[in-house]
N, C-alpha and C positions, 0 to 999 in steps of 0.2 A: 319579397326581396329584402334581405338583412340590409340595416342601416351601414351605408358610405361611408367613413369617416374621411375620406378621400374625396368626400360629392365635389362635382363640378357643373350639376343640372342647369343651375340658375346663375344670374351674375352676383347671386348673395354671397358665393364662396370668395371672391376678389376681396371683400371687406371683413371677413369672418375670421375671428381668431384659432377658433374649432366648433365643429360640429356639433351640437349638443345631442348628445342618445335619450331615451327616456329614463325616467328612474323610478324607485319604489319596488313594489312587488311584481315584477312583467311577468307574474303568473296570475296577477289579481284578475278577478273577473269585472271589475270596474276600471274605467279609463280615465282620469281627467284629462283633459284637449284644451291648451293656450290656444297664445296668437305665438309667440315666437321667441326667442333667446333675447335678453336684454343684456347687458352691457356685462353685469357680475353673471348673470349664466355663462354667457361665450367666455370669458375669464377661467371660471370653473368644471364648466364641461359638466353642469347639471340645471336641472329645469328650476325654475321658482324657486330663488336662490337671492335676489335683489329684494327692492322694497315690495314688489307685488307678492314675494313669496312671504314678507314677512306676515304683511295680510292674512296669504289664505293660511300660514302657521296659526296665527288666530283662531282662526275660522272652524281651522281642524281640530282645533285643544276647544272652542264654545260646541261642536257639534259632537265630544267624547267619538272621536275615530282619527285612527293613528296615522299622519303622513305614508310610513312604512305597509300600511294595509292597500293601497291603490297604487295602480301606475300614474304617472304622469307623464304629460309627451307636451309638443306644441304642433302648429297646424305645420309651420317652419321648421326645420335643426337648425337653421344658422342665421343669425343677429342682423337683423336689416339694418343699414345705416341710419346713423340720427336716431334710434329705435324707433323709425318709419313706421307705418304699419306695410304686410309685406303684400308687395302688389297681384294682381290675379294671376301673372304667370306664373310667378316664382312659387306660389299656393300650386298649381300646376302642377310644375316640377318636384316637387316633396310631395304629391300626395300617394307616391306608389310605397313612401316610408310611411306616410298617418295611415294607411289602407295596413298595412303589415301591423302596427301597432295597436289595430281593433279587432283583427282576427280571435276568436273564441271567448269574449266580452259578453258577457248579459248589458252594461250600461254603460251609455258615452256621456259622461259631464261634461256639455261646452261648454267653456268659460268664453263670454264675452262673443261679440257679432262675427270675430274675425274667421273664432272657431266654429261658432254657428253657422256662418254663409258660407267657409270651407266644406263642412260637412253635406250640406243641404242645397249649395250650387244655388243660392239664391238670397237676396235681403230681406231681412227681417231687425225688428228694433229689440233691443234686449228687455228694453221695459216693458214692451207688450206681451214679451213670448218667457221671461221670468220665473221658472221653476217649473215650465211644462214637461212632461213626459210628450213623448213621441217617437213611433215606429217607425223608422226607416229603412230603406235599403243601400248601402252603401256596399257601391260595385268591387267588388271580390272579395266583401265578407257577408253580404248577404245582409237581415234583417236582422236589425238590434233595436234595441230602446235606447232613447236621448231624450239625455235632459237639460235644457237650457237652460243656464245664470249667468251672472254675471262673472264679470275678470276681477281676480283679485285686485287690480288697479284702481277699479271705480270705488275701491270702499274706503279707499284714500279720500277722499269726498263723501260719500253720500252713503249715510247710516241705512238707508233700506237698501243698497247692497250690497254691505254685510250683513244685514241678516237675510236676505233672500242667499245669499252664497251658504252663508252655518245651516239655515233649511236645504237647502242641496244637497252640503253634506250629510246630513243628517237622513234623507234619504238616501243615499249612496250608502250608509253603512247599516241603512235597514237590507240592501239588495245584501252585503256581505254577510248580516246575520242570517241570511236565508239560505246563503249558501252553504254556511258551515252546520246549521241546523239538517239542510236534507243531507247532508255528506255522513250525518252520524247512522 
Protein backbone atom coordinates (compact mmCIF):
# COMPACT_ATOMS: atom_id res chain seq x y z
CA UNK A 1 0.00 0.00 0.00
CA UNK A 2 1.65 3.57 -1.15
CA UNK A 3 2.36 5.79 1.77
CA UNK A 4 -0.92 8.15 3.18
CA UNK A 5 0.06 11.42 3.33
CA UNK A 6 -3.58 11.84 4.66
CA UNK A 7 -2.88 8.75 7.29
CA UNK A 8 -5.37 8.77 10.01
CA UNK A 9 -4.45 5.02 11.38
CA UNK A 10 -3.17 6.06 14.75
CA UNK A 11 -3.73 9.03 17.17
CA UNK A 12 -0.20 10.17 16.04
CA UNK A 13 -1.78 12.15 13.13
CA UNK A 14 -3.78 14.55 15.79
CA UNK A 15 -0.22 16.00 16.82
CA UNK A 16 1.75 15.61 13.46
CA UNK A 17 2.68 18.43 11.35
CA UNK A 18 3.13 15.94 8.13
CA UNK A 19 3.72 12.59 7.32
CA UNK A 20 7.09 11.99 6.80
CA UNK A 21 7.75 9.43 3.40
CA UNK A 22 11.02 7.76 3.14
CA UNK A 23 13.95 9.24 1.40
CA UNK A 24 17.23 8.57 -0.62
CA UNK A 25 17.33 6.12 -3.23
CA UNK A 26 13.74 3.96 -2.79
CA UNK A 27 15.28 1.94 -5.42
CA UNK A 28 18.32 1.06 -3.26
CA UNK A 29 18.52 -2.50 -2.29
CA UNK A 30 19.45 -1.47 1.43
CA UNK A 31 16.89 0.07 3.99
CA UNK A 32 17.76 2.07 6.95
CA UNK A 33 14.70 1.71 9.49
CA UNK A 34 14.53 4.53 12.58
CA UNK A 35 12.22 4.90 15.40
CA UNK A 36 10.27 7.88 14.14
CA UNK A 37 9.96 11.55 12.78
CA UNK A 38 11.39 14.05 15.34
CA UNK A 39 10.57 17.48 15.56
CA UNK A 40 12.85 19.14 12.37
CA UNK A 41 11.71 15.75 10.40
CA UNK A 42 7.78 16.57 10.82
CA UNK A 43 8.91 20.31 9.96
CA UNK A 44 10.58 19.02 6.84
CA UNK A 45 8.89 16.16 5.63
CA UNK A 46 12.13 14.06 5.55
CA UNK A 47 13.79 11.34 7.66
CA UNK A 48 17.06 12.12 9.80
CA UNK A 49 17.17 15.64 9.26
CA UNK A 50 17.56 16.89 13.15
CA UNK A 51 20.43 16.28 15.60
CA UNK A 52 20.20 12.24 15.05
CA UNK A 53 20.54 12.77 11.46
CA UNK A 54 23.48 14.88 11.87
CA UNK A 55 25.06 11.86 13.65
CA UNK A 56 24.52 9.25 11.15
CA UNK A 57 25.67 12.31 8.30
CA UNK A 58 28.83 11.33 10.23
CA UNK A 59 28.69 8.01 10.19
CA UNK A 60 27.89 7.87 6.45
CA UNK A 61 31.14 10.47 5.41
CA UNK A 62 33.53 7.77 8.36
CA UNK A 63 31.90 4.67 6.54
CA UNK A 64 32.77 6.40 2.69
CA UNK A 65 29.06 5.56 1.53
CA UNK A 66 26.68 8.29 0.31
CA UNK A 67 23.49 9.26 2.29
CA UNK A 68 21.91 9.26 -1.33
CA UNK A 69 23.00 5.46 -2.09
CA UNK A 70 20.16 3.76 0.73
CA UNK A 71 16.62 4.40 1.49
CA UNK A 72 15.78 5.71 4.75
CA UNK A 73 12.33 5.21 6.32
CA UNK A 74 11.29 5.20 10.17
CA UNK A 75 9.28 2.17 11.97
CA UNK A 76 6.52 5.57 12.41
CA UNK A 77 5.76 8.43 9.48
CA UNK A 78 4.64 10.75 11.95
CA UNK A 79 6.28 12.54 15.02
CA UNK A 80 5.06 11.18 18.37
CA UNK A 81 4.56 13.82 20.84
CA UNK A 82 7.21 14.99 23.27
CA UNK A 83 9.45 12.77 20.76
CA UNK A 84 7.86 9.82 22.97
CA UNK A 85 8.97 6.70 21.71
CA UNK A 86 5.89 5.56 19.62
CA UNK A 87 3.85 3.15 21.38
CA UNK A 88 2.96 -0.62 20.19
CA UNK A 89 -0.17 0.22 18.64
CA UNK A 90 0.64 3.16 16.59
CA UNK A 91 4.01 0.60 15.52
CA UNK A 92 0.77 -1.42 14.66
CA UNK A 93 -0.83 0.86 12.52
CA UNK A 94 2.27 2.05 10.20
CA UNK A 95 3.50 -1.24 9.71
CA UNK A 96 1.48 -2.06 6.46
CA UNK A 97 3.71 1.52 5.27
CA UNK A 98 7.45 -0.07 6.91
CA UNK A 99 6.09 -3.65 5.26
CA UNK A 100 5.79 -1.65 1.63
CA UNK A 101 9.18 0.06 2.20
CA UNK A 102 11.14 -3.38 2.55
CA UNK A 103 9.55 -4.95 -0.39
CA UNK A 104 12.68 -5.99 -2.87
CA UNK A 105 15.57 -5.21 -0.16
CA UNK A 106 18.52 -7.66 0.20
CA UNK A 107 19.30 -5.66 3.75
CA UNK A 108 17.30 -4.03 6.72
CA UNK A 109 19.67 -1.68 8.99
CA UNK A 110 17.60 -1.23 12.20
CA UNK A 111 18.73 1.47 13.96
CA UNK A 112 18.13 1.39 17.38
CA UNK A 113 15.54 -1.20 19.70
CA UNK A 114 12.51 0.72 18.37
CA UNK A 115 13.23 -0.46 14.98
CA UNK A 116 14.53 -3.81 16.01
CA UNK A 117 11.49 -4.76 18.24
CA UNK A 118 9.25 -3.33 15.36
CA UNK A 119 10.69 -5.55 12.88
CA UNK A 120 11.12 -8.75 15.09
CA UNK A 121 7.78 -8.39 17.22
CA UNK A 122 9.92 -8.84 20.14
CA UNK A 123 12.77 -7.26 22.92
CA UNK A 124 15.85 -7.34 22.48
CA UNK A 125 18.89 -4.82 23.86
CA UNK A 126 20.77 -3.08 21.25
CA UNK A 127 24.09 -3.74 22.95
CA UNK A 128 23.77 -7.42 22.90
CA UNK A 129 22.46 -7.73 19.40
CA UNK A 130 25.09 -4.77 17.81
CA UNK A 131 26.06 -5.31 14.32
CA UNK A 132 24.45 -8.80 13.92
CA UNK A 133 23.23 -10.07 10.59
CA UNK A 134 19.96 -12.00 10.85
CA UNK A 135 17.49 -13.72 8.53
CA UNK A 136 14.04 -12.92 8.91
CA UNK A 137 10.80 -13.08 7.65
CA UNK A 138 8.80 -10.19 7.68
CA UNK A 139 5.10 -10.83 6.70
CA UNK A 140 4.50 -9.61 2.92
CA UNK A 141 8.03 -9.30 2.09
CA UNK A 142 9.07 -12.60 2.83
CA UNK A 143 12.94 -13.27 3.88
CA UNK A 144 15.54 -10.54 4.16
CA UNK A 145 18.77 -10.11 5.98
CA UNK A 146 18.87 -7.50 9.28
CA UNK A 147 21.22 -5.98 10.57
CA UNK A 148 21.12 -4.53 13.97
CA UNK A 149 22.89 -1.10 15.44
CA UNK A 150 22.32 1.31 16.88
CA UNK A 151 20.19 4.85 16.42
CA UNK A 152 22.02 7.57 15.41
CA UNK A 153 20.86 9.27 18.77
CA UNK A 154 22.96 7.10 21.09
CA UNK A 155 26.24 8.42 19.48
CA UNK A 156 25.36 11.65 21.09
CA UNK A 157 26.80 9.82 24.06
CA UNK A 158 28.50 6.95 23.64
CA UNK A 159 31.58 6.61 21.35
CA UNK A 160 31.04 2.65 20.71
CA UNK A 161 27.82 3.64 19.04
CA UNK A 162 29.24 5.45 16.62
CA UNK A 163 31.45 3.15 15.70
CA UNK A 164 29.33 0.15 15.89
CA UNK A 165 26.85 2.41 13.58
CA UNK A 166 30.09 3.54 10.81
CA UNK A 167 30.77 -0.50 11.02
CA UNK A 168 26.93 -0.92 9.92
CA UNK A 169 27.57 1.28 7.53
CA UNK A 170 30.29 0.06 6.29
CA UNK A 171 28.63 -3.09 5.83
CA UNK A 172 25.62 -1.94 4.19
CA UNK A 173 27.82 -0.48 1.49
CA UNK A 174 29.67 -3.68 1.15
CA UNK A 175 25.94 -5.36 0.18
CA UNK A 176 25.74 -2.17 -2.45
CA UNK A 177 29.17 -2.91 -4.00
CA UNK A 178 27.97 -6.38 -4.54
CA UNK A 179 25.14 -5.34 -6.01
CA UNK A 180 26.47 -3.10 -8.67
CA UNK A 181 29.50 -5.53 -9.17
CA UNK A 182 26.96 -8.69 -10.23
CA UNK A 183 24.82 -6.06 -12.25
CA UNK A 184 27.94 -5.53 -14.61
Amino acid sequence: MPLDLSCRMCKLHEGRGRVVPPSGDLSSSVVLVGEAPGEKEDALGRPFVGRAGKWLDKCFFEAGLSRDAVMITNTVKCRPPANRRPEPDEVASCRIYLVEDLKNRKLVVALGSTAIEGLLGRKMKVTEVANQFIDVDIDGVGRVKMLMTFHPSACIYNKEARVKLTEALRSAKGFLTSDSSSSC
